[in-house]
Each structure stands twice: as C-alpha cells, then as structure tokens.
N, C-alpha and C positions, 0 to 999 in steps of 0.2 A: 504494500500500500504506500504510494508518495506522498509524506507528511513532512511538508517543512516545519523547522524547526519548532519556532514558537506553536505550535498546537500539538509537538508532539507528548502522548501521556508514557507514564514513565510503567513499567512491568506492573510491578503491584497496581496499579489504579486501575491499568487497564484490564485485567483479571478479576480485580471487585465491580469492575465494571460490568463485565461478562455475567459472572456469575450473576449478581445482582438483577442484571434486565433478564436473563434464562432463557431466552428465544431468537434467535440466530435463523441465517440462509447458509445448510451444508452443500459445498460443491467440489465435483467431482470431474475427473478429464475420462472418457472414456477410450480416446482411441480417435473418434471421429467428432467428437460435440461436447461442450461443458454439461455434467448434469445436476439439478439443484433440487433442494426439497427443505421448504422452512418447518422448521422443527424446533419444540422444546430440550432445553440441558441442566444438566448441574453439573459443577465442576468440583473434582477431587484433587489429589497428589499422591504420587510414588512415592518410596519409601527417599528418594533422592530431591524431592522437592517439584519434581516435575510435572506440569498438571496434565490432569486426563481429563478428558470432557466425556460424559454419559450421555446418550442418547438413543433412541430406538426409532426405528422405517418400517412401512409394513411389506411383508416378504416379499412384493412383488416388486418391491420401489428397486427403478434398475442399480440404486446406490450400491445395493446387498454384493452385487456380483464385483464393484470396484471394492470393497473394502477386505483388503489382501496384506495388511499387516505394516505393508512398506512403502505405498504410492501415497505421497501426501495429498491430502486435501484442504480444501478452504473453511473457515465457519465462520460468514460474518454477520457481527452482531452492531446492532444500528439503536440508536435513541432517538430524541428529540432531534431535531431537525426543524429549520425556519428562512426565509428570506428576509433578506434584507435588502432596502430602497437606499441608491445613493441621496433620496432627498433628507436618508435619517441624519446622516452627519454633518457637524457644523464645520468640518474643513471642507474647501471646492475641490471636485475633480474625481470626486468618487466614482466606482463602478458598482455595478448589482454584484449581488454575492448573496452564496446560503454559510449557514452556521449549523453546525452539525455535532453529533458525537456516534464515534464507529473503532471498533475493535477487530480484529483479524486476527483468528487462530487460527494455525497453517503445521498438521503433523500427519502421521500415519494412522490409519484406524484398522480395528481389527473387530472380528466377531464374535460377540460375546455368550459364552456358554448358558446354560437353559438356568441354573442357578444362577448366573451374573447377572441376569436377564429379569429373572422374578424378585434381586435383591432391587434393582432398578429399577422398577415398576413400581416400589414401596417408596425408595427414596425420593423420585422425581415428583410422586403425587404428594408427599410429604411436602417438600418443600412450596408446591403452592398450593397447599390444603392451608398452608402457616400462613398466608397472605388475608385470609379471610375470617382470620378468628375474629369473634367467639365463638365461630360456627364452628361444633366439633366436627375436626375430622373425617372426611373421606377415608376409608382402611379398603382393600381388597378383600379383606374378610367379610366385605359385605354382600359379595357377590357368591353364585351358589358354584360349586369346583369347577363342576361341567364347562361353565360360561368362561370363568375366567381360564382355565387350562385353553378351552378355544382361543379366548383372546391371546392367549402368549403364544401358541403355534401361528398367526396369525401377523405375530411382528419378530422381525430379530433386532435384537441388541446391541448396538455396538459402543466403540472407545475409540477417540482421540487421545494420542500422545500430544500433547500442545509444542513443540519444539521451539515456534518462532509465535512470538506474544508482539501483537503491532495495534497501536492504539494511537488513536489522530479525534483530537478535543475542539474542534476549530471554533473559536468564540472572541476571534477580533481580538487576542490579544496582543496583536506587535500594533493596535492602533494606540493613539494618547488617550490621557485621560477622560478629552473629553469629549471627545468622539465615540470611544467608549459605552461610556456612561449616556451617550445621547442615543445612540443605538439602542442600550438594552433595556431605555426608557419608553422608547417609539414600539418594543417586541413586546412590553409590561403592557399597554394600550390597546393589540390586537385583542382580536375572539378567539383566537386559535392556540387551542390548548399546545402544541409546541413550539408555537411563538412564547409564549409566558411560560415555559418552563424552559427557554433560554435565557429567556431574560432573567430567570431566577438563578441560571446556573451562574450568567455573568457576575452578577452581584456577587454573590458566593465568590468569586474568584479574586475579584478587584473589589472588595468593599472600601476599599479608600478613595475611587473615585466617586464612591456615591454617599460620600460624608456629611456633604450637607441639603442632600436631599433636593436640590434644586435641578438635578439633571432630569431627574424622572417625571416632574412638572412641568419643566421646559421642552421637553419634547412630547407630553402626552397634548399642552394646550398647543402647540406644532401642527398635533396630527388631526386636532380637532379644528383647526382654523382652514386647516386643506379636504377637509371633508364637505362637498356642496351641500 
C-alpha cells in the first residue's frame, strides 16, 4: 500500500486497528484474476508474537482452493472515510481530496482443521456477541447438533500469518494548524456519519489546534453561509 509519510500508522495501531473494526476485503491471485470475499476476523498471535488473523468462507468460495499455506494474500480492512472540498481550507490553492483510515495484512493462509474450525466459530461470535451487551450472548449451544455440524461442513476455516502489517491514517496531517482544524470543522457540520467520525478522529489527533474552539464555528457558520 503507498503511504506517505505523514499518514503513515505505526504496527501496533495498525493491528488494534484491525482487530478493533473485524471486517476486512480477503484477496487472493489465482493464476488468471484477483479473487475477493468480505468477511468477518479476529486476530491472534504465535507463540513468537506474530499475528494470525481467523477467518472462515463457505466451501464453495473459490478462496478454499488458493489457501495452500504459502501464497500470500491481501486483507484489507477500511474505516471511516470522507471528502473533502478545497473551499474547506483557509489557505488558497487547495485540491479535493478524501481522508481515510485503511490497514493491509499481506501473509500466507492455510486450512484450518475441523476442531480449529468449531474453536473459531465460538470465538469470532464471541467477540461480537460483546458488542451488544447487555444482551446475553449468542452461544452455538443454542443450536440443535444436526444444524450446526451442517453448518461447519458447510464453511472451512482458515488462518493468516500476518507477515507484513501496512496501515495509512490519512487525516491532513502535514496540513497547518489551521487549515486543519478548518477542515475537521466543515466534516463536524456534515450528515454523514463518516464525515463526523473524521472529524472526531482529527480532533483526537491534533487537539491543540482546536484549543480555542473557534475553528469549529468558523467553519460550520462557512458552510452555512454557502448553503442556498
């Protein structure tokens, strides 16, 4: 993935990145054509610190037949995402641009056995069964054998080796302060739920250009003055 500099995220973040969003696009080279399938994950570690990403296809997905242990594949995992209008910044000469957040895990995957398979089936609904509490738990014990042994011969399992961790945060940071700050006050103003969760991420990042609160007004009464 080409990330320059300033947006690039460092290992760790980009991995609680990962893990945290759990839904990614798997892609695969067959020979003749890229092949893709979004899918949910969770990610673990070797005993060496190495991460492995868990994930399961259902048997038919042509994925099954690339995943041989040693051909790497892609997993990329995307957030929030938003444009931005050169009329948001107070310096001249701007260009359009989106602001983004995207992770890339790039290893080998391999097939995982019929027990790795039914521990992965536990763990993956686990984790977002936890998304929704207080609602208790989802368990596969709820389901009668029959049903769910169909369901597992029905998908296989598999594992990424994560080998290469690439993570690109892009949110205007090599702009000044107050260009900035004027941006992620114009995104705070939008309807659009990943417009205002950049603009939340900006803040978060540079809360010094937004000290005295003036940028976020400045630009929301901006966007209301250009609104017919």
């Amino acid at each position: 993935m080409y990330t320059p500099p300033p947006f690039k995220s460092d290992r760790a973040a980009s991995l609680a990145f990962a893990e945290a969003r759990g839904f990614g696009l798997a892609c695969a080279w067959d020979g003749a054509k890229p092949i893709a399938s979004p899918l949910p994950f969770y990610v673990t570690s070797a005993n060496d610190g190495t991460p492995r990403v868990a994930f399961h296809v259902a048997r038919h997905n042509p994925l099954v037949k690339l995943a041989d242990g040693t051909t790497s594949w892609l997993l990329a995992v995307t957030g929030a995402d938003a444009y931005v209008s050169p009329d948001w910044y107070v310096s001249p000469d701007q260009v359009p641009t989106w602001l983004y957040q995207a992770v890339h895990l790039t290893g080998p995957v391999r097939m995982m056995s019929d027990d790795e398979l039914a521990a992965q089936i536990e763990a993956l609904s686990a984790k977002f069964e936890a998304r929704l509490l207080p609602k208790k738990p989802w368990l596969s014990s709820k389901m009668t054998a029959g049903r769910l042994e169909a369901m597992k011969k029905a998908i296989v399992g598999l594992e990424m080796t994560a080998e290469e961790v690439e993570g690109s945060f892009k949110l205007n940071q090599h702009k000044s302060e107050a260009d900035y700050a004027a941006v992620a006050g114009s995104l705070a103003a939008q309807t659009d739920a990943g417009a205002q969760q950049i603009a939340h991420l900006m803040k978060q990042a540079r809360p010094n250009a937004f000290a005295n609160g003036e940028a976020f007004a400045n630009a929301t009464n901006q966007l209301e003055r250009s609104v017919p």
